[in-house]
N, C-alpha and C positions, 0 to 999 in steps of 0.2 A: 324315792317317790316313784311310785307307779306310774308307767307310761299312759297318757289316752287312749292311745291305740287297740283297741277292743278286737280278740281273739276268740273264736266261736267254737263249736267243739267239733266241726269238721277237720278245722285244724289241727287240732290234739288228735283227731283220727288220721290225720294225714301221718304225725310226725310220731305216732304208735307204729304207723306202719312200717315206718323208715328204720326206726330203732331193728324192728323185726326182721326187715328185709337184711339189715348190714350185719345179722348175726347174734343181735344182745340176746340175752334168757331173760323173759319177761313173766312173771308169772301172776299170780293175781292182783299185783299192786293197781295195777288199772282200774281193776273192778272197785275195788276198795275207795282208792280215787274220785272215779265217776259217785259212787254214793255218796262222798265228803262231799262234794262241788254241787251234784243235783240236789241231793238231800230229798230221796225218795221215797216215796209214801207207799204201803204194801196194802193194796186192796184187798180186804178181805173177799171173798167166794159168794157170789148174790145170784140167786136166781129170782126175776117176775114172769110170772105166769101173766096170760091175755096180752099183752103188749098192747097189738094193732088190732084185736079183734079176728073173727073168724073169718070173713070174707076178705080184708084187708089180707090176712095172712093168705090166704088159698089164691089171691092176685100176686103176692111176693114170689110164692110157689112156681104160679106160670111165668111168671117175667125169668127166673133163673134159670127153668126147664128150655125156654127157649132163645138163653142167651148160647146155651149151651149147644142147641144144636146149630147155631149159627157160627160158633167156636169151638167146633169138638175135639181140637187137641189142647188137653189143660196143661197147667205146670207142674212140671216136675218138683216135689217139694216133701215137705214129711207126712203130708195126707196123700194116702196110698189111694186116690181114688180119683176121681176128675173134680180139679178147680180150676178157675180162672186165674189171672197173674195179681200181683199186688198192690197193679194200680189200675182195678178194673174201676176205680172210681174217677178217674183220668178218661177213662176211655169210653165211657157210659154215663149218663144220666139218668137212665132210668130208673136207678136206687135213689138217687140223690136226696128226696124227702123223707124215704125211711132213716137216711142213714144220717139227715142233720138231724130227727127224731130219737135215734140213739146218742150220738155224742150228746147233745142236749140234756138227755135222763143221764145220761153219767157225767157228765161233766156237775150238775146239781146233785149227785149221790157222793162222790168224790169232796166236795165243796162242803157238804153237810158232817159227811166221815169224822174227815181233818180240818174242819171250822178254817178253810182258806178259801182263796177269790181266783182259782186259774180256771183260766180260758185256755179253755182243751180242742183241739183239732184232728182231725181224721191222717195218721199217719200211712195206714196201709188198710185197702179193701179188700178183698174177694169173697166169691161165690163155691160153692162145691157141691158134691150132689155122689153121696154115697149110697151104692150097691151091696149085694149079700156077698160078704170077706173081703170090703175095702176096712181098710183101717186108719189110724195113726200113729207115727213112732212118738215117743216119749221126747217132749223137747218144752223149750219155754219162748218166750216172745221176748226174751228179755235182756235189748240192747241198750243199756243206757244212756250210750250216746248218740240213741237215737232219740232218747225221750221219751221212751214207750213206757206212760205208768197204766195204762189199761189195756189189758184185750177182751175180747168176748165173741161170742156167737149166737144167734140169733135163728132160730129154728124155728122156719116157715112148713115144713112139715115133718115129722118123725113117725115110723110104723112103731106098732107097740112092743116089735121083737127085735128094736132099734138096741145097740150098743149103747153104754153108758159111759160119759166121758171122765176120767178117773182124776185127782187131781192129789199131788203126792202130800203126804199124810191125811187125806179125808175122805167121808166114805163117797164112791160112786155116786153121779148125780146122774140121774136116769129124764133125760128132758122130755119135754111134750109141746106138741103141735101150739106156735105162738109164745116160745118162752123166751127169755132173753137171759144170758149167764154171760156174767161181768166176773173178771178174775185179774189179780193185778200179773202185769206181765211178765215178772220173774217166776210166775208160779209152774212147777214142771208140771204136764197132763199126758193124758194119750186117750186112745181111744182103740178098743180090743175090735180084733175082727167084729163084725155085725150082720146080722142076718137080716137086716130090715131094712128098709130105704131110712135116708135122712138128706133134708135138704135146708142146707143151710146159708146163711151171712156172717163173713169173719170178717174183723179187724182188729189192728191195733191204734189208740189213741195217744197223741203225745200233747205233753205242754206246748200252746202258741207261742208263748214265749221262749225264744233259748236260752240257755245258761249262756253269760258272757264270761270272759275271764280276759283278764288286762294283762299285758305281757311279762310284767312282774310274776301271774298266776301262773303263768306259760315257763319262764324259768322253775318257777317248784314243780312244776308238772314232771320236766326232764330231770332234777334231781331225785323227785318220791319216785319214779318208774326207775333209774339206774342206778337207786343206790337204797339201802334197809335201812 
């Protein structure tokens, strides 16, 4: 019989990393894992147009232009270009309405998709604000055991000779001023140098609720990760 004792998945991150640390070859069984135990939903690619409206949008606009010169060293990270850190939602309220306005429309997009009932929460924030030949390298948002089944960005302004953001097997999605593009967060993208301005809101969204797993769950964990 399974113990009460309820095991959460920082701890499975803990005791991945120890395995790793003391030598084992660990190879995708993790990954595989994480999707049996989460059982992840793959968001299909949504763009909407208007979101907040045009004046709405062109206030979003200035609030980032001038978070940014209040903090002009951004993060180091795979957008080649100045963004804030990934918990610029911690450290500011000034989005805060836009940004329970977003989770909100995707947490009921998500909910309608996959005909479920989770209550979704803002895992990571930031802001960014690309220049002509910033870019982004090719990467995904997609740490399971972080719970991240959404990311997206939210473009409060794009020039019209703005970069399109690529998303692997689909065609280029070429955004416009006020659109919101939801994509689920295993999905790989990038973004080609750009010769335009673009200012944007990024996040990733995860389940409120964690995956629990009872220490019963915690022994198969350490048997499926060291052993085929």
């Amino acid at each position: 019989m399974s113990e009460k004792k309820q095991i959460n998945i920082d701890q499975i991150v803990q005791q991945y990393t120890h395995l790793h640390d003391e030598g084992y070859h660990i190879d995708d069984k993790l990954t595989k894992l994480a999707n049996l135990y989460k059982k992840v939903n793959y968001l299909p690619t949504s763009v909407t147009n208007n979101l907040f409206g045009k004046n709405t949008s062109n206030h979003i606009k200035d609030l980032i232009i001038e978070y940014e010169k209040k903090n002009p060293n951004g993060m180091e990270s795979n957008v080649k270009a100045w963004c804030s850190d990934y918990e610029t939602h911690l450290q500011t309220d000034i989005f805060l309405n836009y940004l329970k306005f977003i989770v909100q429309y995707s947490q009921n997009l998500y909910n309608n998709i996959f005909s479920t009932k989770e209550n979704l929460e803002v895992g990571e924030f930031w802001i960014a604000h690309y220049r002509k030949g910033d870019f982004t390298v090719k990467h995904n948002h997609g740490n399971l055991l972080d719970g991240f089944v959404i990311s997206g960005c939210y473009y409060a302004y794009v020039e019209d000779s703005s970069s399109p953001i690529i998303f692997d097997g689909q065609k280029p999605v070429y955004p416009k001023n006020d659109s919101l593009i939801l994509f689920s967060s295993q999905t790989e993208h990038e973004v080609p140098p750009t010769d335009g301005e673009r200012i944007i809101m990024s996040f990733n969204i995860r389940k409120a609720k964690k995956t629990q797993l009872t220490t019963d769950d915690c022994d198969k964990v350490t048997s499926f990760i060291m052993n085929d």
